[in-house]
N, C-alpha and C positions, 0 to 999 in steps of 0.2 A: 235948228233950235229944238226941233221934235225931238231928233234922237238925241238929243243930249239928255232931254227930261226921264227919255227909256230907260238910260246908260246908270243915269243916277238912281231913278227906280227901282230897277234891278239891284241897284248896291245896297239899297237900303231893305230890301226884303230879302239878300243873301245876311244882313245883319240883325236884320229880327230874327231870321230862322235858326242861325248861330247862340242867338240870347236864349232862344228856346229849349235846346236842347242843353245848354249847360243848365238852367232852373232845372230841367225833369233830373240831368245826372247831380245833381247836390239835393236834389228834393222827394226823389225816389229811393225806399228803398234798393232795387235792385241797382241801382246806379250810384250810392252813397257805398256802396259795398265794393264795387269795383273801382270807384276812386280812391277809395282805402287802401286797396289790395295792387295798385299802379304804381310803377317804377318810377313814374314822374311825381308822384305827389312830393318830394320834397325839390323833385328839379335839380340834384345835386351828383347825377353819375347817369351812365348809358344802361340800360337792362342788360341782362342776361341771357345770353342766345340760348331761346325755347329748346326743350329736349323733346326730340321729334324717336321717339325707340321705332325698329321695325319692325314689318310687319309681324315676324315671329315671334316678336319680345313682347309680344300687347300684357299675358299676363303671363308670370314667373313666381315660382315658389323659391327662396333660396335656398341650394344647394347643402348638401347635408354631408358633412367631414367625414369618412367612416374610416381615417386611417386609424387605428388603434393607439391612446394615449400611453406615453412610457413615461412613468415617474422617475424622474431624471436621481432624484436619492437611491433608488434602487436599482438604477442602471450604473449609476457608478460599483468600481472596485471597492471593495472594504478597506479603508487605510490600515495602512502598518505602521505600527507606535516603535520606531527605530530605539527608542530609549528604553525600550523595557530592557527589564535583564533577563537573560536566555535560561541561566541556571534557575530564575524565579519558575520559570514558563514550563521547564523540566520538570521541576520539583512538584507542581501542581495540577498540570496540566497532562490526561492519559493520551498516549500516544496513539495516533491514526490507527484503526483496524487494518488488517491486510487486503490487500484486495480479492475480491471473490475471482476473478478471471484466471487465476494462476492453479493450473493442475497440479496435483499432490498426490504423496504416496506414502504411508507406513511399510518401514520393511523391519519384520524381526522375525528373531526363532523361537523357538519353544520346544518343550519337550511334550511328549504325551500326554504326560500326567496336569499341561499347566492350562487353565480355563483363560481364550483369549477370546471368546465372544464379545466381550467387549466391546471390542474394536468395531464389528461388523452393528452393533447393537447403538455406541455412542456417537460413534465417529463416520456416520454415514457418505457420508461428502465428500472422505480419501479412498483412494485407491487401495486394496491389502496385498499383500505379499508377507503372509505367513509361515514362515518355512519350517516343517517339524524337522527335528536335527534325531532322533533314536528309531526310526523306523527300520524294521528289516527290511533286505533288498526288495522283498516280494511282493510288500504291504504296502497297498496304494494313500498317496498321502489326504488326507478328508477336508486338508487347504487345499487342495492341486500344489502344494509347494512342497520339496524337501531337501535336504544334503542330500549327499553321498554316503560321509560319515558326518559322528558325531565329535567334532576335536575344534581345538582352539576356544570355546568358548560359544560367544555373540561373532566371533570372526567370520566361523566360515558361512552363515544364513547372509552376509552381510555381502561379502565379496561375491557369493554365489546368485545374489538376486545383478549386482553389476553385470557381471558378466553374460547370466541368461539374458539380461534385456538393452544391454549393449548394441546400440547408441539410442533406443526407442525409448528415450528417460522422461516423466511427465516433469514440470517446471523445477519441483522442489520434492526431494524424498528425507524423510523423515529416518532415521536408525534407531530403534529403540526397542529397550527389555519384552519381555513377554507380562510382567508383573504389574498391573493396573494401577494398584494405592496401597496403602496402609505404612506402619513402621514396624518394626527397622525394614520388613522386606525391601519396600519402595522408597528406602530415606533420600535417594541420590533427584527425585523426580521433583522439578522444581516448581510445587504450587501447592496450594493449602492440602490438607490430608496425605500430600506426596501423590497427588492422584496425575496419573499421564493424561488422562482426559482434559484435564483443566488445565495442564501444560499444554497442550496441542489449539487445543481453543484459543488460547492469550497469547501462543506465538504467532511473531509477524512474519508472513510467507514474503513479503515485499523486500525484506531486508537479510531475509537467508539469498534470496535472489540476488539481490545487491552485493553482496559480500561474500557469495559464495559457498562460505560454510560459516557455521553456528556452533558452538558446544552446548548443548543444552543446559546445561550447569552454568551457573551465574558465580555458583560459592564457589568461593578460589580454596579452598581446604578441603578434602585433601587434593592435591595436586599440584597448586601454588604454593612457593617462589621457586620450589626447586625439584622436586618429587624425584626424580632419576638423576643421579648421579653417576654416570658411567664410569669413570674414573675418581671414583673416591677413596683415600689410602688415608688408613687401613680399608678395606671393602666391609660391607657392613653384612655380616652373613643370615641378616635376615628379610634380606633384598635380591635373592636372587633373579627379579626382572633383570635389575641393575648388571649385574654380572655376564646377562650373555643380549644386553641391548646392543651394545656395541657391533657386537657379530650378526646380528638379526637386520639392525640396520645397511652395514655393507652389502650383506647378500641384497636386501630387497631394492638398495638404490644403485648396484655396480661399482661402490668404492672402495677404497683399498684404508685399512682402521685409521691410517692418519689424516687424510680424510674427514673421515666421523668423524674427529676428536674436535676439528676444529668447525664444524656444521654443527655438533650437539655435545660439546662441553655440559651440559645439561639443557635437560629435556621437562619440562613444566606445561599444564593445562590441567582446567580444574577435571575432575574424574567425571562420569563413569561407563564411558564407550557411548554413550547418546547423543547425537549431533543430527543436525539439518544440512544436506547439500543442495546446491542447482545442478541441473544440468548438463550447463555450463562449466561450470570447474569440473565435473566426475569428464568429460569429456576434454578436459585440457590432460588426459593421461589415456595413450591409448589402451585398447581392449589387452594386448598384450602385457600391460604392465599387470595387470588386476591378475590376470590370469597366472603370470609368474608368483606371485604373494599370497595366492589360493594353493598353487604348487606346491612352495615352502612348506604352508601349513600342513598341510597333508603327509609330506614325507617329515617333516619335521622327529626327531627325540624327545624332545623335549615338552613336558607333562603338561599338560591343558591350560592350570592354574598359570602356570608361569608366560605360557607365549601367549597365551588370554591378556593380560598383565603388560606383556611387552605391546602388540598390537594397540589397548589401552590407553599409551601414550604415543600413538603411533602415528594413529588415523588425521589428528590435525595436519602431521604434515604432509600424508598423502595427499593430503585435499589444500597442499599449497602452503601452508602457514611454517611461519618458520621455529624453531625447536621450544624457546620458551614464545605461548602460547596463553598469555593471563592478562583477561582483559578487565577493566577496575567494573567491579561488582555492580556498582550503583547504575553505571552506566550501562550495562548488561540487561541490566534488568527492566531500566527505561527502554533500551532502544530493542531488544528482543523481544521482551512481554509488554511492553507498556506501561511497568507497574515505574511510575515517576513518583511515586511517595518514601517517605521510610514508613507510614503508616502501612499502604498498601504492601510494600514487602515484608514486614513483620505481619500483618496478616497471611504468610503463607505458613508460617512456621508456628501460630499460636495455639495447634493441639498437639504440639510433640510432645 
């Protein structure tokens, strides 16, 4: 009976001591705080398995991004408006500069008396090859460049710089007169005041490269639609290019006139001996060809003015292009100079 009264005893001060500690935790503050903050106060789900970090992890700064942000707008391609009109884009729009990477060269002649400083003064950037054409044998040339003789014109400084630099050609060489700007001298030089400077500037080196050869002239007159007629009857006797192309042309390509007649029926390209080549094409003919048409010239009969003349309409198709030679102006002037306006090319012509 004793231990029973123990038994009970004890259960009843395990349940006072239980009353007790619940009054302090709902009666205390640090105990009304922590039954706030208990999983069980509503009795309605299991806690949350504690986040125990390690030991490493006690304290961390978050980690800082340093790969560099790409604005996704300016990482994209530029779109292309497939519906514009191309002719609009031309007409408005100046054509791409050339690219600076491409080696260049001026090659022309001159006589004594003609002032080419220029060249060396404007045009810093090309290569020169000046060739004086009337020097005595004796007399050292003040270019380092010269003929042998003075014949055919612009021909032989032309053929003569080919062949001394055969095959060691920089990308794109230039052929042009000795005469800078003004009128009538310089009327054939296609850019405001007729200035070769401001032609050489505006031409694109990328697209003489591309195509091989250029005529520097845009205006198809004189030249175009038909300029040499080799076989025109009656013959017109104040054409004698016209009258010994025929024979100038067989010798210089090995064929026999009938032949010619049916390669150059006529012969068309706008005038006046200045043209752009690459490399590339002067080198699609070997050194022996240049050197036979150097030959000609030199033994040639016939007076300077004339085989000057023939040569003249000649050079295109050395340089590959076939006999008529005329390509439409506007687009010439776009895709050579750049000049995509009719504004911008009536501005070359407006102090004549």
């Amino acid at each position: 009976m004793a231990r029973q009264w123990v038994r009970i005893g004890s259960i009843a001060a395990a349940v006072l001591i239980a009353l007790l500690v619940l009054s302090s935790i709902n009666y205390l503050p640090q105990g009304r705080a922590l039954f706030e903050a208990s999983p069980f106060k509503d009795g309605d789900h299991e806690p949350e398995a504690p986040y125990r970090p390690q030991a490493e992890e006690q304290v961390k700064q978050p980690a800082v991004d340093t790969t560099p942000t790409i604005n996704e707008d300016l990482a994209k391609p530029p779109e292309v408006d497939t519906h514009h009109d191309a002719s609009e884009t031309a007409a408005s729009t100046p054509a791409a500069p050339s690219p600076t990477e491409l080696t260049k060269a001026i090659v022309m002649g001159k006589l004594t008396s003609e002032d080419t400083d220029w060249v060396a003064q404007e045009l810093i950037d090309w290569q020169r090859a000046i060739y004086v054409v009337d020097l005595e044998p004796n007399v050292t040339s003040p270019t380092g460049f010269r003929t042998k003789i003075n014949k055919s014109k612009e021909a032989m400084p032309y053929l003569t710089y080919i062949i001394d630099h055969y095959p060691n050609f920089p990308d794109v060489m230039v052929f042009i007169h000795a005469h800078r700007k003004g009128y009538p001298k310089a009327w054939h030089n296609e850019a405001k005041g007729h200035d070769a400077v401001l032609m050489l500037r505006a031409l694109r080196l990328d697209v003489v490269a591309e195509r091989g050869y250029v005529n520097l002239r845009c205006t198809e007159v004189p030249g175009c639609p038909d300029e040499i007629q080799p076989w025109r009857n009656p013959p017109d006797p104040e054409k004698l290019p016209e009258h010994i192309y025929p024979y100038v042309y067989a010798d210089f390509f090995n064929m026999p006139l009938s032949q010619v007649r049916k390669e150059a029926e006529v012969v068309s390209t706008p005038c006046c001996a200045q043209f752009a080549v690459s490399r590339e094409q002067t080198l699609k003919r070997p050194k022996e060809d240049y050197e036979h048409y150097r030959n000609y010239l030199e033994e040639t009969t016939y007076d300077d003015d004339t085989i000057g003349r023939v040569l003249e309409y000649m050079w295109h198709i050395i340089f590959g292009r076939s006999a008529v030679h005329c390509d439409n102006a506007m687009e010439c002037q776009c895709k050579v100079f750049g000049r995509c306006s009719k504004k911008a090319i009536a501005e070359i012509y407006r102090d004549e």
